[in-house]
N, C-alpha and C positions, 0 to 999 in steps of 0.2 A: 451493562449486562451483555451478555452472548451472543453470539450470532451462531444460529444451528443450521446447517447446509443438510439437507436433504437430497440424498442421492440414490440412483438406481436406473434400470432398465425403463424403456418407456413402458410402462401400462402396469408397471408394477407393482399399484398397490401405493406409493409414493403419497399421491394426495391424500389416500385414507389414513394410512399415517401421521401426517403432517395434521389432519383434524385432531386426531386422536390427542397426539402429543399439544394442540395449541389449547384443549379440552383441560390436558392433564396440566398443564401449566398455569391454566386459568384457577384452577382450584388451588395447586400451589401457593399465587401471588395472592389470592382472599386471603388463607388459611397466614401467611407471612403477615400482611396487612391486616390482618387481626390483633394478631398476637404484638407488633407493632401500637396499635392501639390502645390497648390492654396495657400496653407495659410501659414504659420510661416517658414516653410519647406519646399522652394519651391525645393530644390535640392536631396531633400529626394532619396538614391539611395537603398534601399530598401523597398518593401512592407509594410506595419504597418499591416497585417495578410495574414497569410499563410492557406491554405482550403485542406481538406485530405479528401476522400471518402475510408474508410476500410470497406469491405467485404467477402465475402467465394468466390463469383465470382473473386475478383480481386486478390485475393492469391491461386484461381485456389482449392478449398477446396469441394470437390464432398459431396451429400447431404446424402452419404451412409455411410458417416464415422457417420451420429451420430442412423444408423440402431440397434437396438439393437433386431431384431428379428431370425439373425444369431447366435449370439451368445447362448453357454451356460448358462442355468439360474445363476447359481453360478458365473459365471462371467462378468452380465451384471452391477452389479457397478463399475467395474474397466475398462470401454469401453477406452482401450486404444488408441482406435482411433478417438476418441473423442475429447480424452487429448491430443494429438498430434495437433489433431486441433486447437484445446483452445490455447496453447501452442502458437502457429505460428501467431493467431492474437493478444493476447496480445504483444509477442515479437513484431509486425507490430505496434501498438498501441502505444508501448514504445519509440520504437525508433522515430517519427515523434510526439509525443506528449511535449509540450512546453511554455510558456506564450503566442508567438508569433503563435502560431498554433493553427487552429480547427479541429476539428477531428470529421468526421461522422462516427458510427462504427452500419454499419448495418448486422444483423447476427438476429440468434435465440435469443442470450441474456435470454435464458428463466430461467437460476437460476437464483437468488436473493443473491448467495453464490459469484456466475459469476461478479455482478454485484458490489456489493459490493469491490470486488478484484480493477474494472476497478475505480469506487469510490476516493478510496485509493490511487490508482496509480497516478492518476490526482490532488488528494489533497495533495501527499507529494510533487509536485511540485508547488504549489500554484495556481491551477490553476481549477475552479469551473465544475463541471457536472451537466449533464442534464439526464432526459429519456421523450424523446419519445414516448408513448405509441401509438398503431395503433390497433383502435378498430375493431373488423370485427366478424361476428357470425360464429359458427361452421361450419353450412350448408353451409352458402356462402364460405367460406375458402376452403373447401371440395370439393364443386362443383369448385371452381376455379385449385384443384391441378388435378381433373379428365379433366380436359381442358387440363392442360399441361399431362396428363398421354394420351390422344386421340391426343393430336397433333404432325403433322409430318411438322417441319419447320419452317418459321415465320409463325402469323397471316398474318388477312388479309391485315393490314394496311401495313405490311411488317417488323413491328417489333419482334424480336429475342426471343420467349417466354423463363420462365423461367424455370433451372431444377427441376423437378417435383421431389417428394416423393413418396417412395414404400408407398402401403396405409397401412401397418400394421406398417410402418415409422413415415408414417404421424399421425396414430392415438395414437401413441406411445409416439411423442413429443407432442402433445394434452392434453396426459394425466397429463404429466410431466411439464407442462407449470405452472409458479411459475409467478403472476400478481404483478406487480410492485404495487407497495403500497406510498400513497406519507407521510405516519405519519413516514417512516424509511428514515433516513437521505441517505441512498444512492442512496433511488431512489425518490429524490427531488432535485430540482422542477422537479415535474411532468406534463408535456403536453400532451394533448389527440387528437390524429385523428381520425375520422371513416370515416371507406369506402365509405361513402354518403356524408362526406365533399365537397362543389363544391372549387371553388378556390378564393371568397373570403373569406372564412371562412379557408380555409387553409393559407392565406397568414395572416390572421387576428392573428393564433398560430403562425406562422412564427417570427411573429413582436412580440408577446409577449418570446418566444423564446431569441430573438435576442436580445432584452430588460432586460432579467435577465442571460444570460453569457456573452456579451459585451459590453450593454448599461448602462446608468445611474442606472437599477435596479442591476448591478451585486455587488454581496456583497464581502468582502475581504474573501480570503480565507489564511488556516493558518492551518502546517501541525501540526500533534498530539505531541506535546511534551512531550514525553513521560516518559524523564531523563534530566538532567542537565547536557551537554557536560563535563567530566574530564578535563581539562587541564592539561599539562604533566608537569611535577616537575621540577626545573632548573636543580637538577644532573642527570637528565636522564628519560627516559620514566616509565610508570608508573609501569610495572610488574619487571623494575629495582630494583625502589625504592620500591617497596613492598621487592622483595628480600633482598635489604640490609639491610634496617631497622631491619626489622623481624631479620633475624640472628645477627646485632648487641645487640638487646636485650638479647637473648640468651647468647652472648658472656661474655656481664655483668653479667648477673647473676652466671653462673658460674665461672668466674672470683671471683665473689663475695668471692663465696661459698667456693671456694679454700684458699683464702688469709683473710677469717672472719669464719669462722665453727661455725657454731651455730645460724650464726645473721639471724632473719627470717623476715627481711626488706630488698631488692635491691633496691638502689635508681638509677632512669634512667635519665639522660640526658632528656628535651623535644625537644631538636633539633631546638626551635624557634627561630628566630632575637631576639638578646636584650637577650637574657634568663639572668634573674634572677635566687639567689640561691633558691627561696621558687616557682620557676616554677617545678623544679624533680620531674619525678613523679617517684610511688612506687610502689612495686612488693612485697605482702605480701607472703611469701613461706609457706607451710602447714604446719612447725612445724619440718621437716625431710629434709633429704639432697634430692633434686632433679636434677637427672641422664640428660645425654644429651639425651638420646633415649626419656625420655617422652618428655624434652624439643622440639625435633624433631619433636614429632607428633601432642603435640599444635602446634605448627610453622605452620605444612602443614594442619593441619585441617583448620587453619585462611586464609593463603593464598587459598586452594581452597574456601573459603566463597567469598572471596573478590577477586579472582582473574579474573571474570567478573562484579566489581564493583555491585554486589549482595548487594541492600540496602542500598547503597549508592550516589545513585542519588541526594540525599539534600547537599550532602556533599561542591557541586562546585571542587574548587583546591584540590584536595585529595593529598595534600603534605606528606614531609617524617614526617613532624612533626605532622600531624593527624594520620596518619598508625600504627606512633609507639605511640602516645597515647591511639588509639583504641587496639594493641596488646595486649598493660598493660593493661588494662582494660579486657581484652580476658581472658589473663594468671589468674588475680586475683577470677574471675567466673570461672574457672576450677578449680582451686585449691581450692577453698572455697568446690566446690561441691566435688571436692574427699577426703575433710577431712584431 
């Protein structure tokens, strides 16, 4: 299931939010897990979704790790304590993130680098993201952190206000606040709250929300494929048979060179099923005897090319029979070039 990113100004209103919606989710997952019950599956002995609230309060994360107005200038982009932070909720993030899990992750989220990462992390499990946006004006944001910077205790209601921002903190991540954009695939789909939202127009996003990461709107997600998985050779793993190959080429050739002097054609074995006589392939030699020390160092120049499948991704089965055709092919472009 989803990962929802919760974003916005600090003091925004964000956390109440994030209650609201883990609120609104929780009645969702009954009401699904019901009707679940009820119907096909009536013995169903787990949940059909699991609901996560991650935030700085629940991993105990103080609002002075992301102060940067102690620090030295020169080393306010490396705010280690920051990255410690970051650090501990994506670790939080990872670990409970799932097809069968939602994940509310409410926090600052203010890079779009941040974001992106959290993105990623959720799409190599095939599992769709959201953000959140919580609209709120500077001043009101402001006036709300000077609330919590005057207050001693709960309010009056009896509720536990939040931890406040030094204000050269608070103006700091203001500055620094990077707005979710929904034309960038990471921070899409984008949903919007503001502070003046009453609660049916919040429950109204809620349901749109709810509709494009687990309802009929949620689209297939499908992680980047990047390369074409290797599969490993039947005589052995692939940096094996990259080893063997390679050096049996060599072998022949010199071989060659010993028992034919002069002849400036090596014919190689292709290593294929079935090989035919007119499958060999050939090793044009420069015209001159060639030593095992240069042979060597074609060898290891090829292997470090290939020895993270460097360019090879179209390849599929990278057998010993393509390794040692592309070798030949290596050896005969070096040789042409040194003449």
């Amino acid at each position: 299931m989803p990962l929802i990113i919760i974003a916005g100004l600090p003091t925004s209103g964000k956390s109440t939010r994030a209650q609201q919606l883990y609120e609104y989710l929780a009645e969702r997952i009954a009401k699904e897990n019901t009707e679940a019950s009820a119907g096909a599956v009536p013995n169903a002995a787990s949940p059909k979704y699991r609901l996560h609230l991650i935030s700085d309060d629940s991993l105990s994360i103080s609002r002075a790790v992301y102060d940067l107005s102690t620090l030295p200038a020169h080393t306010r982009s490396a705010n280690a304590s920051e990255k410690d932070a970051r650090a501990s909720i994506y670790g939080a993030v990872k670990r409970v993130l799932s097809p069968r899990d939602i994940v509310i992750l409410d926090g600052l989220n203010y890079i779009k680098g941040w974001r992106y990462q959290l993105s990623c992390e959720a799409k190599n499990i095939r599992t769709p993201s959201a953000v959140l946006q919580i609209g709120c004006g500077i001043d009101r944001a402001r006036q709300n952190n000077e609330k919590r910077l005057a207050a001693d205790g709960p309010d009056s209601s009896g509720k536990e206000v939040g931890e406040p921002y030094a204000p050269a903190n608070w103006d700091n991540l203001v500055f620094r606040y990077e707005e979710p954009n929904p034309m960038t695939r990471w921070d899409s789909p984008l949903f919007a709250l503001t502070w003046e939202d009453d609660a049916e127009q919040t429950r109204s996003v809620f349901d749109k929300l709810w509709d494009a990461v687990a309802g009929e709107g949620r689209k297939e997600v499908r992680p980047n494929l990047v390369a074409v998985q290797r599969g490993n050779d039947g005589g052995g793993d692939y940096l094996y048979v990259l080893d063997r190959e390679t050096q049996d080429v060599v072998k022949r050739i010199l071989d060659t060179q010993k028992d034919q002097p002069g002849n400036s054609e090596v014919k190689i074995p292709s290593g294929k099923n079935g090989q035919q006589k007119d499958d060999d392939l050939m090793v044009e030699l420069p015209g001159k005897t060639v030593g095992l020390a240069q042979l060597q160092r074609h060898r290891r120049a090829f292997m470090g090319l290939n020895r993270g499948g460097i360019g090879l991704e179209g390849a599929g089965q990278f057998t010993g029979a393509r390794i040692r055709e592309s070798f030949v092919g290596y050896l005969n472009d070096a040789f042409e070039k040194e003449g």
